[in-house]
N, CA and C atoms as an extended XYZ file, in Angstrom:
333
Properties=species:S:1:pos:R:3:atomname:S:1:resname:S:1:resid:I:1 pbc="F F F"
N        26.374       16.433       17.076 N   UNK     1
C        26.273       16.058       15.685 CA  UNK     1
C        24.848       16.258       15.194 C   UNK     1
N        23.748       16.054       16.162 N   UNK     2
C        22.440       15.993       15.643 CA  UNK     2
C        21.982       17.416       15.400 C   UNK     2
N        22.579       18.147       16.299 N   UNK     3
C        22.702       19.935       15.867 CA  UNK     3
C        23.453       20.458       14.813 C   UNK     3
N        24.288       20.220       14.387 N   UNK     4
C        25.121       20.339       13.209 CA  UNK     4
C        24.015       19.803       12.176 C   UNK     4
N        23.822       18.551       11.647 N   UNK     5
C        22.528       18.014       11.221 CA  UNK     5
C        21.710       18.713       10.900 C   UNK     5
N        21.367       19.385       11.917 N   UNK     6
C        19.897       20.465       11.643 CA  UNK     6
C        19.836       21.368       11.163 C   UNK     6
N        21.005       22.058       11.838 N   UNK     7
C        21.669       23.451       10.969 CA  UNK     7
C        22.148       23.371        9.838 C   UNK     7
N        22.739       22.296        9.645 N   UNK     8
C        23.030       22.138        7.965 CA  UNK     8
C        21.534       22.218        7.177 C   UNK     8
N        20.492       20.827        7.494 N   UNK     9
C        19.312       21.202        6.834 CA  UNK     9
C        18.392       22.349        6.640 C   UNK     9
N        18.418       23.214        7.948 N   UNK    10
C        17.626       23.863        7.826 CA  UNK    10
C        18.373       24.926        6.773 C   UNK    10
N        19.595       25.236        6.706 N   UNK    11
C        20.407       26.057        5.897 CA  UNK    11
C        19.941       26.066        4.256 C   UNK    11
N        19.553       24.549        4.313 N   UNK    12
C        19.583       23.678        3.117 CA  UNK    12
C        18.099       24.192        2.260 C   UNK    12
N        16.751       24.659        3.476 N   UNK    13
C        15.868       24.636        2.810 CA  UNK    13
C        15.804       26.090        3.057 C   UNK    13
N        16.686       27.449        3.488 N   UNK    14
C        16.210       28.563        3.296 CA  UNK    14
C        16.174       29.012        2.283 C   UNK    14
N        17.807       28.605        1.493 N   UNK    15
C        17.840       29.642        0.293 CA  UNK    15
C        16.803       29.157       -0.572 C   UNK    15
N        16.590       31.098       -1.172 N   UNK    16
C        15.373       30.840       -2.438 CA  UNK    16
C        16.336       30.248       -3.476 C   UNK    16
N        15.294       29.294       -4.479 N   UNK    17
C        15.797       28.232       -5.347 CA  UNK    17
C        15.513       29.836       -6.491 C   UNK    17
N        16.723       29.386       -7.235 N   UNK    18
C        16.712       30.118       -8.378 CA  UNK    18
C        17.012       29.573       -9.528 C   UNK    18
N        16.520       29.820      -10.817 N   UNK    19
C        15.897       29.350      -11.907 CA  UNK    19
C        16.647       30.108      -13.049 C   UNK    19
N        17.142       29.266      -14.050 N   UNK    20
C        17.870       30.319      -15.160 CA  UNK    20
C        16.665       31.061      -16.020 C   UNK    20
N        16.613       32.165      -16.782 N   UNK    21
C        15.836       32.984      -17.322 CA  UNK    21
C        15.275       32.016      -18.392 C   UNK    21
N        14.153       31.967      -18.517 N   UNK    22
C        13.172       31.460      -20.366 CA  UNK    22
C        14.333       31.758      -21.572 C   UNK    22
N        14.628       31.232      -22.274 N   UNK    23
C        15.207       32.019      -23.516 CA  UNK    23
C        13.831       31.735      -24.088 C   UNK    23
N        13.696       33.180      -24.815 N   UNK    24
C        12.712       33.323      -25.730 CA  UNK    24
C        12.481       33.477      -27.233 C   UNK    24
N        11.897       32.555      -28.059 N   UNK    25
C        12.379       32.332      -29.056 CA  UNK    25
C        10.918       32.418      -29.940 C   UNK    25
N        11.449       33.261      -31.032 N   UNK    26
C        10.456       33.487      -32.113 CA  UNK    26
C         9.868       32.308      -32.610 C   UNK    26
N         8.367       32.653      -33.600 N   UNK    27
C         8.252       31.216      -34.287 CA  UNK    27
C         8.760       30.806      -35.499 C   UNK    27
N         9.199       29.706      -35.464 N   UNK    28
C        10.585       29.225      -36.679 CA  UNK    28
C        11.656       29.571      -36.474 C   UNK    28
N        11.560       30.242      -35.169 N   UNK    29
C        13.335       30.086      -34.502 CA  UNK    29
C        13.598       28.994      -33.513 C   UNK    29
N        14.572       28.202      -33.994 N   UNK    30
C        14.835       27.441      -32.521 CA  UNK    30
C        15.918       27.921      -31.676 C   UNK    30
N        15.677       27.296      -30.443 N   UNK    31
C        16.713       28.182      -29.245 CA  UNK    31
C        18.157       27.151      -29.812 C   UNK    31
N        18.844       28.311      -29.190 N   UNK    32
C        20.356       27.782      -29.912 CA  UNK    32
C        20.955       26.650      -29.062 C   UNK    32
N        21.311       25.732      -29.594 N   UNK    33
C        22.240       24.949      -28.976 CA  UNK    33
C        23.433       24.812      -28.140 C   UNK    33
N        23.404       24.582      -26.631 N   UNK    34
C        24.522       24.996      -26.279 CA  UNK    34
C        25.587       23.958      -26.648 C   UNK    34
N        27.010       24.573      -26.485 N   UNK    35
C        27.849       23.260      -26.555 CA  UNK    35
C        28.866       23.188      -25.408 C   UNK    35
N        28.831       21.701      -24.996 N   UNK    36
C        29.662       21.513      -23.968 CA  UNK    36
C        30.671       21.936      -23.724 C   UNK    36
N        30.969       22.861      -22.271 N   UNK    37
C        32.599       23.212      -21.899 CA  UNK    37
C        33.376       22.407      -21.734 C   UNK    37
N        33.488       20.756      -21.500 N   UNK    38
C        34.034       20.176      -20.654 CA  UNK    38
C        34.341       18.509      -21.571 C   UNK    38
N        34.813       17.868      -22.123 N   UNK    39
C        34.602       16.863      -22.712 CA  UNK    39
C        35.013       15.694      -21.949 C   UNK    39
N        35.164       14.835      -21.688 N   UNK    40
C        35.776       14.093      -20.921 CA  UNK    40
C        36.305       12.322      -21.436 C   UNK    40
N        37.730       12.184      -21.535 N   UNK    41
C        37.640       10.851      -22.114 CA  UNK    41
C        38.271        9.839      -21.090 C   UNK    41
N        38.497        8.473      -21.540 N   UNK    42
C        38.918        7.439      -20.475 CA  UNK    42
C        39.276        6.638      -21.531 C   UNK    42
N        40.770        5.352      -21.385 N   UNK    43
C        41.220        4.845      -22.239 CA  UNK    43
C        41.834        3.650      -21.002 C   UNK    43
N        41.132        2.388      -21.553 N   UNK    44
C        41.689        1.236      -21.053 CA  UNK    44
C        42.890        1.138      -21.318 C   UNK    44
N        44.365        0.648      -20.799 N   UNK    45
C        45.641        0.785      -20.934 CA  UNK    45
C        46.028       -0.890      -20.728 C   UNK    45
N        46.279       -1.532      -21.508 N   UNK    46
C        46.863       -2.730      -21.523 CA  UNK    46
C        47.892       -3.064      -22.948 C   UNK    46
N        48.537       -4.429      -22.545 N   UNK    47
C        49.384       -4.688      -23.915 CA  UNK    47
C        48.703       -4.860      -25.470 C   UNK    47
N        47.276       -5.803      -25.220 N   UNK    48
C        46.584       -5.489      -26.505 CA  UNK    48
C        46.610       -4.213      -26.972 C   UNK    48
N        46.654       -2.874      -26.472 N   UNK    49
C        46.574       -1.904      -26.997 CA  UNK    49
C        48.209       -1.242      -28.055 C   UNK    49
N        49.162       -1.648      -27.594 N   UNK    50
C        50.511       -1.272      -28.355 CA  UNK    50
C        50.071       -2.403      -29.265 C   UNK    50
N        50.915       -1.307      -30.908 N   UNK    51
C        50.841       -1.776      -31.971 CA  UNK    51
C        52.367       -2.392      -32.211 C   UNK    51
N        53.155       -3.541      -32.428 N   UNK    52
C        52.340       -4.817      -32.229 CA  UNK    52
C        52.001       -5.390      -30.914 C   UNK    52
N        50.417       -5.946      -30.866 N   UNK    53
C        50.225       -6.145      -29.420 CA  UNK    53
C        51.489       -6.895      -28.949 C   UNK    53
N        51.382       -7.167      -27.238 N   UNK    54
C        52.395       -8.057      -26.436 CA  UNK    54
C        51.063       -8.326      -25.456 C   UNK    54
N        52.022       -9.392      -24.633 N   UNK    55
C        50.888      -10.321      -23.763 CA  UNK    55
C        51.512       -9.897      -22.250 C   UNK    55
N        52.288       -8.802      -22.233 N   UNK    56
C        52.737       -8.083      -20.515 CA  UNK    56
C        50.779       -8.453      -20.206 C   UNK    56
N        51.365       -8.451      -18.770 N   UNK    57
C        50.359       -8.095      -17.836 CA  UNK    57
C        50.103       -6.844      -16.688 C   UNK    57
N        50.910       -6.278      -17.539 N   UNK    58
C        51.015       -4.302      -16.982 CA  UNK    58
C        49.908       -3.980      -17.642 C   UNK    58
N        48.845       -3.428      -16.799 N   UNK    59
C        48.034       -2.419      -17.140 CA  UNK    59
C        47.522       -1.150      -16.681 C   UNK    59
N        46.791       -0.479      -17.032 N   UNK    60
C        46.483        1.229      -16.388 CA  UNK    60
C        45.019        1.628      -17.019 C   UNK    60
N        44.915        3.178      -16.993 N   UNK    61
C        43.626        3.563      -17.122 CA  UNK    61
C        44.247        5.072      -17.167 C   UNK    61
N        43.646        6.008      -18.348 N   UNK    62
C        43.906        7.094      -18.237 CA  UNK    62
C        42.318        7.827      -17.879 C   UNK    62
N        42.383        8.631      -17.254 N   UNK    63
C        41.231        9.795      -17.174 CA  UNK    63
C        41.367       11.189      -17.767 C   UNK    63
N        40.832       11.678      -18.751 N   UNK    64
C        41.254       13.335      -19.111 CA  UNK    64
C        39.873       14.167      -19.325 C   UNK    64
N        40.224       15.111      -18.507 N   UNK    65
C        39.173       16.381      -18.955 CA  UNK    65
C        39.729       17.462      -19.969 C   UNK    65
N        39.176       17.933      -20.843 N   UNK    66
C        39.614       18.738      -21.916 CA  UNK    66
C        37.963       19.965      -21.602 C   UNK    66
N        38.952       21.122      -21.579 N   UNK    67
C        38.217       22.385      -21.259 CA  UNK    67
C        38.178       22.821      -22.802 C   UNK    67
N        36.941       22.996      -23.542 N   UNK    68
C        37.432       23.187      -24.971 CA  UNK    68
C        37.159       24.784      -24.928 C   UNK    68
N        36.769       25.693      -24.145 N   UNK    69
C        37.185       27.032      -23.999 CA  UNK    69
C        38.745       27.585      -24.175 C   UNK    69
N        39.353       26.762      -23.440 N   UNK    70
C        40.723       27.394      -22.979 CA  UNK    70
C        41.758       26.455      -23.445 C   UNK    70
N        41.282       25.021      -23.920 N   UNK    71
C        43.028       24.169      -24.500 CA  UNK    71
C        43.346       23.747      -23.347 C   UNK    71
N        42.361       23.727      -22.381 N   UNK    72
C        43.741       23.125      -21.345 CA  UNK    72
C        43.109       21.221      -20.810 C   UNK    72
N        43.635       20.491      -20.863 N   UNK    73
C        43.920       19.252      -20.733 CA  UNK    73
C        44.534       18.887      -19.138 C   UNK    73
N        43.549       18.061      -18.378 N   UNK    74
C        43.837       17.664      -17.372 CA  UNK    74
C        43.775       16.272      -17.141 C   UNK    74
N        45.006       15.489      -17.049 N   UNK    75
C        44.629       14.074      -17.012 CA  UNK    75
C        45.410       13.532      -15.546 C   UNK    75
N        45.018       12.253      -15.655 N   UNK    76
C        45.432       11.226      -14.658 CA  UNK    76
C        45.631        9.711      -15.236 C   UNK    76
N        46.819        9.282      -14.699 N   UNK    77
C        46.748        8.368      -15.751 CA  UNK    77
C        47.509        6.848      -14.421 C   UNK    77
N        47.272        5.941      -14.668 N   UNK    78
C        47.298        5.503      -13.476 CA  UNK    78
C        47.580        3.833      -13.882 C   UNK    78
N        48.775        3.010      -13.157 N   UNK    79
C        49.495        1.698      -14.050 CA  UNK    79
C        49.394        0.632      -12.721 C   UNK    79
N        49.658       -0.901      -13.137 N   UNK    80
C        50.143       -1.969      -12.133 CA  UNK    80
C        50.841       -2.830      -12.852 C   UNK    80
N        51.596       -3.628      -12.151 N   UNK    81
C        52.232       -4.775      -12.766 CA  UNK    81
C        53.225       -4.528      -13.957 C   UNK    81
N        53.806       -3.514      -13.611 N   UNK    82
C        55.167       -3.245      -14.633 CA  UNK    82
C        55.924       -4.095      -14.735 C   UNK    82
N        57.200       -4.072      -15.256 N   UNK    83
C        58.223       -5.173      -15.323 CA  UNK    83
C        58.949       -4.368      -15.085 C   UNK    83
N        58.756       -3.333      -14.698 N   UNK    84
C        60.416       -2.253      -14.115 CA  UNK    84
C        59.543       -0.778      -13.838 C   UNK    84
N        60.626        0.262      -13.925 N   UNK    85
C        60.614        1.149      -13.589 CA  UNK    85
C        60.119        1.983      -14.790 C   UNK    85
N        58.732        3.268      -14.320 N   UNK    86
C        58.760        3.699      -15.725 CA  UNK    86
C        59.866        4.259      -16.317 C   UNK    86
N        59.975        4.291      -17.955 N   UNK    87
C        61.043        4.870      -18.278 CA  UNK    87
C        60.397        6.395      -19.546 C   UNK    87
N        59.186        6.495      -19.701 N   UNK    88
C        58.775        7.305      -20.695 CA  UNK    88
C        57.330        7.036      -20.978 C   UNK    88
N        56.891        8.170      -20.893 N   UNK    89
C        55.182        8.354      -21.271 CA  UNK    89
C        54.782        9.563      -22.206 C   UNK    89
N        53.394        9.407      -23.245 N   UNK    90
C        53.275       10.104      -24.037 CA  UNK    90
C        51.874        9.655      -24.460 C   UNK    90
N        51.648       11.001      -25.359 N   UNK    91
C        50.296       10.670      -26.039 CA  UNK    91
C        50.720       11.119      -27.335 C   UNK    91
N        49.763        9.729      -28.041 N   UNK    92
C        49.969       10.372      -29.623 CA  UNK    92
C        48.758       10.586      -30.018 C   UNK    92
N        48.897       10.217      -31.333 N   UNK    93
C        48.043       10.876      -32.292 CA  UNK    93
C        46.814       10.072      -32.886 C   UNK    93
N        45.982       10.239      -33.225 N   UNK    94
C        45.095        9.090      -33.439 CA  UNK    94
C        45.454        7.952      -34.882 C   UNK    94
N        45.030        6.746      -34.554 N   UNK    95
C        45.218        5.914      -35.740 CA  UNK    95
C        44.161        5.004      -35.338 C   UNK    95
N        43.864        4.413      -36.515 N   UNK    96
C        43.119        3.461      -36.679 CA  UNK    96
C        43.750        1.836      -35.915 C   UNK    96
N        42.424        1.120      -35.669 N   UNK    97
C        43.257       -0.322      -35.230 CA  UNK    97
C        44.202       -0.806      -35.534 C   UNK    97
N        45.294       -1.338      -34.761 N   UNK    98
C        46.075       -1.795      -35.303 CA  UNK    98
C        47.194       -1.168      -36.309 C   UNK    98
N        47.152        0.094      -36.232 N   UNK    99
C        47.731        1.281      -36.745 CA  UNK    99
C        49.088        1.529      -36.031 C   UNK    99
N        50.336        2.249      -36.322 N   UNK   100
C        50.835        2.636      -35.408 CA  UNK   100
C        50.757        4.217      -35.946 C   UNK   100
N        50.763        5.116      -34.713 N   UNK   101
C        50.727        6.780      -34.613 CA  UNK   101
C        51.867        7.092      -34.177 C   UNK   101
N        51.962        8.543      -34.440 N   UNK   102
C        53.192        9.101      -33.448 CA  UNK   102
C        53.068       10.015      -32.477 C   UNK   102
N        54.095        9.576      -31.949 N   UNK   103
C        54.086       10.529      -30.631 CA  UNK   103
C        53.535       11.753      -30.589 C   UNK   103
N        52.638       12.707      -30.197 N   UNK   104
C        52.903       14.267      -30.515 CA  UNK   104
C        52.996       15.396      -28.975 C   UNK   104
N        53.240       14.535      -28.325 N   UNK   105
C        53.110       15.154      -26.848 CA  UNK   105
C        54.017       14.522      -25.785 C   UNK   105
N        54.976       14.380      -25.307 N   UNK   106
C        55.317       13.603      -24.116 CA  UNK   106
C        55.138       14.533      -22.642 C   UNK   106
N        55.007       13.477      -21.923 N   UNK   107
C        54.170       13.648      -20.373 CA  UNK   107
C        55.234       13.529      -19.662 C   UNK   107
N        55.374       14.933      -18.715 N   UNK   108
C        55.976       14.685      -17.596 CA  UNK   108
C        57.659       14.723      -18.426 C   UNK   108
N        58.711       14.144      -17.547 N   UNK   109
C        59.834       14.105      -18.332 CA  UNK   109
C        60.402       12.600      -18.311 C   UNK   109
N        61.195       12.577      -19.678 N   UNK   110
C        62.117       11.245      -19.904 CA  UNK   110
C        62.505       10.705      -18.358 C   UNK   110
N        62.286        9.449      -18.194 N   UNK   111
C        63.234        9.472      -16.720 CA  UNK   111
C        64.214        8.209      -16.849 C   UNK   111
């Protein structure tokens, strides 16, 4: 293991470190702004959150990455303390507090 160890480090400090190029920018030009590939959101999942709240004690947590190059949407979405079996999941649409939205996507299939 202590050889493995070594060989990993020493691996670690051969390669030459490489550096992205200067962008070079006129005067009264500023360098352009990049914008993020990758956005990433997270949404506490409990009964306060359904419009009208309820007092279940089922809750979850969603995780999603959104690639804004390509549209594509990768989530995980993750529950405890149900009162049964799931029966249907979805994402809607945005609304304000206490709002209700609609559906515009369902996840996975009816079961």
């Amino acid at each position: 293991m202590t050889i493995a160890a070594a060989v990993l480090l020493a691996a670690c400090g051969s390669a030459p470190m490489r550096t992205a190029p200067p962008v070079i920018v006129t005067p009264g030009q500023q360098a352009p702004q990049r914008e993020p590939e990758l956005s990433a959101f997270k949404a506490q999942l409990n009964g306060s959150q359904v419009v009208p709240g309820t007092d279940s004690a089922a809750t979850g947590e969603m995780v999603a990455v959104l690639d804004r190059r390509s549209g594509l949407l990768r989530w995980r979405i993750s529950f405890s303390n149900l009162s049964g079996p799931v029966t249907r999941a979805m994402f809607h649409s945005p609304a304000m507090s206490g709002e209700v939205s609609r559906a515009v996507l369902p996840v996975g299939r009816n079961v």
